[in-house]
C-alpha positions as CSV (number, residue, x, y, z in Angstrom):
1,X,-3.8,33.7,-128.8
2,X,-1.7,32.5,-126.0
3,X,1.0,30.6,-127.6
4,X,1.4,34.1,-130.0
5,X,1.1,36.3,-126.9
6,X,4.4,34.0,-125.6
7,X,6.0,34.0,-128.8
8,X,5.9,37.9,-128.5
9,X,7.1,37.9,-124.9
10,X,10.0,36.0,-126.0
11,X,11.0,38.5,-128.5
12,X,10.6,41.7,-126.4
13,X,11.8,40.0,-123.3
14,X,15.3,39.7,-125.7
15,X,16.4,43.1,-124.3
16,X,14.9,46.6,-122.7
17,X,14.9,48.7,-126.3
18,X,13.5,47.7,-129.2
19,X,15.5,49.4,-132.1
20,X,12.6,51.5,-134.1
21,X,14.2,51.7,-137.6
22,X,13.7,54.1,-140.7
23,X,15.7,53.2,-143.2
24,X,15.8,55.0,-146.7
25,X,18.5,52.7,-148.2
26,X,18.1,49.1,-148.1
27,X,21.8,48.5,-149.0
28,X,22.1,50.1,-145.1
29,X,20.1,47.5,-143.3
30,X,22.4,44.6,-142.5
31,X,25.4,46.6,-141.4
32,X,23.0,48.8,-139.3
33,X,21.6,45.4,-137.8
34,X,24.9,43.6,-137.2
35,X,25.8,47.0,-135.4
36,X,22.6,46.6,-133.5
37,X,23.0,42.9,-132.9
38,X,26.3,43.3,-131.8
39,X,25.6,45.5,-129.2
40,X,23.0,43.3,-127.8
41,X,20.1,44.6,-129.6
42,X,18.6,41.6,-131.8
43,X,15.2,42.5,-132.0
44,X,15.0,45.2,-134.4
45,X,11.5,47.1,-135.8
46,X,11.8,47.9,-139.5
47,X,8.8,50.7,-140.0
48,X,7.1,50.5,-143.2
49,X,7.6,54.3,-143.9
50,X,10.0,53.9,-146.6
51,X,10.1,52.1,-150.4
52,X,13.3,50.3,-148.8
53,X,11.2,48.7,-145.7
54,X,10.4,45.3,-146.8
55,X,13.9,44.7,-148.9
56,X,15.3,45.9,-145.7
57,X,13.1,43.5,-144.1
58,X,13.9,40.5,-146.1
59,X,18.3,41.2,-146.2
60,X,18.0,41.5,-142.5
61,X,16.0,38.4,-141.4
62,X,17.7,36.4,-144.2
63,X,22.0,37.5,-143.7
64,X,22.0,38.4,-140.6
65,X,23.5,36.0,-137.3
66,X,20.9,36.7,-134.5
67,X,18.5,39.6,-136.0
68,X,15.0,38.7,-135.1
69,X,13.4,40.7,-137.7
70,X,10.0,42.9,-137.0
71,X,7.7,45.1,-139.3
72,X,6.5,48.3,-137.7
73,X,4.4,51.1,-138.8
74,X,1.8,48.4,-140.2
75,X,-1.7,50.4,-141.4
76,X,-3.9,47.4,-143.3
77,X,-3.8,43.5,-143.9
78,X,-1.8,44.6,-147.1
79,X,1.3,45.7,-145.6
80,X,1.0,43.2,-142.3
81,X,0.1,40.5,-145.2
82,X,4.1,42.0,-146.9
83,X,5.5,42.1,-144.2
84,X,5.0,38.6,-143.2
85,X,6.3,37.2,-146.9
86,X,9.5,39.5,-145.9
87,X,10.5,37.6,-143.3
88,X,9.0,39.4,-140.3
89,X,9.3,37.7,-137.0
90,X,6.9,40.2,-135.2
91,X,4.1,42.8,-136.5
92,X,3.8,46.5,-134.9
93,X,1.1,48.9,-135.8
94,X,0.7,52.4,-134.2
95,X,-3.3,51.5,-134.0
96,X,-5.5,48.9,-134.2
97,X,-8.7,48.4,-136.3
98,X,-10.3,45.8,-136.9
99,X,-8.7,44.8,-140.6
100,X,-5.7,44.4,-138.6
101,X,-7.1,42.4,-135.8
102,X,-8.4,40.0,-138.6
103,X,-5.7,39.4,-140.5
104,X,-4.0,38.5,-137.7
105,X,-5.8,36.3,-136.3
106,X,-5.3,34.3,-139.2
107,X,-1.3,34.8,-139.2
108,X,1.4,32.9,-137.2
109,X,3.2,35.8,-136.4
110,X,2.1,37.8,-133.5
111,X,0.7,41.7,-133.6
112,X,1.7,44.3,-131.1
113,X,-0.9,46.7,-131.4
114,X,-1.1,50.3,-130.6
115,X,-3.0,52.0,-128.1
116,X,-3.3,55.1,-126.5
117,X,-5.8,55.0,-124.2
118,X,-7.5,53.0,-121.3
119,X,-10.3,52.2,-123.6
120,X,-8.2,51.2,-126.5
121,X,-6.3,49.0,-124.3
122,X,-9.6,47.3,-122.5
123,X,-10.7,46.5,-126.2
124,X,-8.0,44.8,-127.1
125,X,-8.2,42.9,-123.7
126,X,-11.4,41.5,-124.9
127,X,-9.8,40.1,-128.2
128,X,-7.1,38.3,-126.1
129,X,-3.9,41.3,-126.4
130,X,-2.3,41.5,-123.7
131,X,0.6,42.7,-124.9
132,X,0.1,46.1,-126.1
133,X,2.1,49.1,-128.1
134,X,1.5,51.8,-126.1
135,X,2.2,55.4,-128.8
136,X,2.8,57.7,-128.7
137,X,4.0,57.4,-125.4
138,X,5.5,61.1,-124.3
139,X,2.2,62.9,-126.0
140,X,0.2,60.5,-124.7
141,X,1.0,61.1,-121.6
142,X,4.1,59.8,-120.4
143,X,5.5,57.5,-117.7
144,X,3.0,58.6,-115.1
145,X,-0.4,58.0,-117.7
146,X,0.9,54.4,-117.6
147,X,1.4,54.0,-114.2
148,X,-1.6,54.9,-113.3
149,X,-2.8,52.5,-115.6
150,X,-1.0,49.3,-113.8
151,X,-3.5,48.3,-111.2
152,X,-7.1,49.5,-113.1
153,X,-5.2,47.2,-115.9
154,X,-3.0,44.9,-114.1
155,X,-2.1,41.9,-116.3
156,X,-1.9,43.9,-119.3
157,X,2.1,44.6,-120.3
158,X,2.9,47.9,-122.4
159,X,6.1,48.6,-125.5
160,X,6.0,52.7,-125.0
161,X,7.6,53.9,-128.4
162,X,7.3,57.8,-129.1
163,X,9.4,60.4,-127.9
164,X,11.7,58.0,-125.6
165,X,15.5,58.6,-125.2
166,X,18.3,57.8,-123.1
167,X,17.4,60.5,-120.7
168,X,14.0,59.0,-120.0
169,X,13.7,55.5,-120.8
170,X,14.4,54.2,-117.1
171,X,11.3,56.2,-116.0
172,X,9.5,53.8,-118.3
173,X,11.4,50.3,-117.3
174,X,11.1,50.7,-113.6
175,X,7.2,50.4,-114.2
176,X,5.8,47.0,-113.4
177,X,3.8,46.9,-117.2
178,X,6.5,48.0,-118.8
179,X,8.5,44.7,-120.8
180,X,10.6,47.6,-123.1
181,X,10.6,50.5,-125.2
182,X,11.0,51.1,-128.4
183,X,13.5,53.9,-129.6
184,X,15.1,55.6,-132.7
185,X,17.9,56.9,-130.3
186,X,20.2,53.8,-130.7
187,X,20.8,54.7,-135.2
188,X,20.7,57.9,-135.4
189,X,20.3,59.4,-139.0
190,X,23.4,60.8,-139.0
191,X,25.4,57.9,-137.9
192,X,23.5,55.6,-140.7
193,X,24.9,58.2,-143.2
194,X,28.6,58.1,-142.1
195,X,28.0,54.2,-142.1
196,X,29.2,54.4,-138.7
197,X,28.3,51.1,-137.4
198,X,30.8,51.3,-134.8
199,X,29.5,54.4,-132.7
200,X,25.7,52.7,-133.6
201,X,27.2,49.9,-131.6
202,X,28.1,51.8,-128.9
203,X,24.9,53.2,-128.8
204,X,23.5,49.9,-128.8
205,X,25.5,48.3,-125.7
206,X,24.5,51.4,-123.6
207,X,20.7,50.9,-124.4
208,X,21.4,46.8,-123.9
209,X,22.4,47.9,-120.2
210,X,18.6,49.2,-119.3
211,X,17.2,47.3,-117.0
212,X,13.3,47.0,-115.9
């Protein structure tokens, strides 16, 4: 578990915001992650929401310079099992139950599971996370539920994705188990639609400047 656990460090340590991607049209993806990537974003978390996901998946980890290519919104060994043929560098599920934990075990790519609450997170302790999705992170209360989680679960480092913007993101990155957060902020629908890859860049370079 360790050498995963560092393999996963490595790719969240890449920047402060994870790019939390729905994408509808897989013709969108590599433009939308050279945009990304070009603004200093290379990790990017393709959800599995969407019939597009794992072409999307695949066309970004195999054409584009620098992407580091994840799989988010991962429910059963299925998908994680999909996800991996695609090309996925790095697995995110919103949950954790044991199917998942089992099938990655098995798998070379790391898991960054979900978990909402202190007993959640002490579960996954005891299977050897220790790096933990941590959703959704405004409704589950916040910046300040975390916090007070550091020292009862010091060690244990924390993605918050869920309801995180611009506006509030710092409050999460100044925590000391914070190593990012994941956002939709940085492709906005809209821009995606105009294929404005410039303004997603933009986007993009502002996030990039976030610093725990």
């Amino acid at each position: 578990m360790s050498g995963k656990t560092e393999n996963l460090l490595t790719v969240l340590n890449l920047q402060p915001v994870v790019p939390v991607l729905v994408v509808d049209d897989a013709a969108s993806a590599v433009p939308l992650a050279r945009a990304l990537v070009a603004g200093g974003l290379k990790a990017i978390e393709i959800t599995l929401r969407t019939p597009a996901a794992l072409e999307a998946i695949r066309l970004v980890a195999n054409e584009v310079e620098g992407a580091v290519a994840g799989a988010g919104t991962i429910l059963n060994a299925a998908q994680f099992d999909q996800a991996v043929e695609a090309g996925s560098q790095f697995i995110v599920s919103p949950g954790t139950t044991r199917e998942l934990l089992d099938v990655a075990a098995q798998s070379p790519v790391p898991l960054l599971p979900g978990a909402a609450t202190a007993s959640e997170a002490m579960a996954l302790r005891e299977q050897g996370y220790k790096v933990l999705k941590f959703f959704p992170a405004e409704q589950a209360g916040g910046a300040a539920y975390l916090k007070a989680l550091s020292s009862p679960l010091a060690g244990t480092l924390f993605c918050p994705t869920g309801g995180i913007s611009l506006a509030n993101a710092k409050d999460y990155l100044s925590l000391p188990n914070v190593v990012c957060v994941g956002g939709s902020w940085v492709a906005p629908k809209e821009l995606v639609m105009r294929e404005d890859w410039a303004g997603i860049t933009k986007l993009a370079a502002e996030a990039a400047t976030l610093k725990n």
